[in-house]
C-alpha positions, -999 to 999 in steps of 0.1 A, spaced: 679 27 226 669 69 225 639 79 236 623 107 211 603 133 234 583 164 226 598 193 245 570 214 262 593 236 277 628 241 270 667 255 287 694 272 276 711 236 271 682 218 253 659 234 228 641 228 198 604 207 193 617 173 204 647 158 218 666 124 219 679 114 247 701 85 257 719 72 287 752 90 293 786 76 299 790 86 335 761 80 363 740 113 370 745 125 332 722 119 299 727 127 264 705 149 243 704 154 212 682 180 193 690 183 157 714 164 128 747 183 144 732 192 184 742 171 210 755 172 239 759 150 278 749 171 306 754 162 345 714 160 358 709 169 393 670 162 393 645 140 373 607 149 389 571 134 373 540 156 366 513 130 362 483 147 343 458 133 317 427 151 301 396 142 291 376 160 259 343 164 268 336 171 227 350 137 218 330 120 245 297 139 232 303 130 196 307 94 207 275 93 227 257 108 199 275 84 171 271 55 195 233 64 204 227 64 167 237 34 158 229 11 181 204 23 209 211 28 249 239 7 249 258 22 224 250 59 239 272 48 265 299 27 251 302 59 226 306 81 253 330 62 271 355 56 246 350 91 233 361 99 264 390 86 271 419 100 289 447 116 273 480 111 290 497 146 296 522 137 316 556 155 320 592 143 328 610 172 345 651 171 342 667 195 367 704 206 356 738 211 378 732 250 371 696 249 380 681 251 342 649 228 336 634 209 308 603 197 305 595 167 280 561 148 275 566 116 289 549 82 295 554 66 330 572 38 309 600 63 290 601 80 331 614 48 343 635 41 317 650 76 326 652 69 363 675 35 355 701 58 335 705 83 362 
């Protein structure tokens, strides 16, 4: 099964707004595929995470004030809270033979899944 990710920054060998990729048929290589008639397997000589998440201080406003509303002190804070949540941001980085490197958005679930192709 492919995992679809959103490119956030992209190589000479991968490009485009989103990618699949599968496991490839040699250890150390993965297959991406960007488009209907784009694919390719390429030898991967580093997989790195960037662990990030953000928080939207608008969203966590408007749900204080929505929560406060309707229900009173409890609600200010339940609003704000889960108008607050975090927003994963996390990155996968893929380091190339040749030294080229994609970036993907990535969930620590589909980084795993990743790590067990390689």
């Amino acid at each position: 099964m492919s995992l679809r990710l959103k490119i956030v920054t992209g190589c000479k060998h991968v490009k485009g707004k989103e990618v699949y990729i599968d496991k490839g048929d040699k250890p150390g290589t993965l297959k991406f595929k960007t488009g209907l008639f784009s694919s390719s397997t390429l030898s991967v000589a580093g997989l790195d995470w960037q662990e990030a998440a953000t928080r939207s201080a608008g969203k966590a406003a408007a749900g204080a004030i929505i929560g406060g509303a309707l229900t009173g002190g409890i609600g200010l804070l339940a609003g704000a809270a889960i108008g607050g949540r975090k927003k994963d941001a996390s990155t996968a980085v893929i380091t190339f033979e040749d030294g080229q490197r994609l970036y993907v958005k990535a969930t620590g679930k589909d980084f795993e899944k990743l790590q067990t192709w390689l």
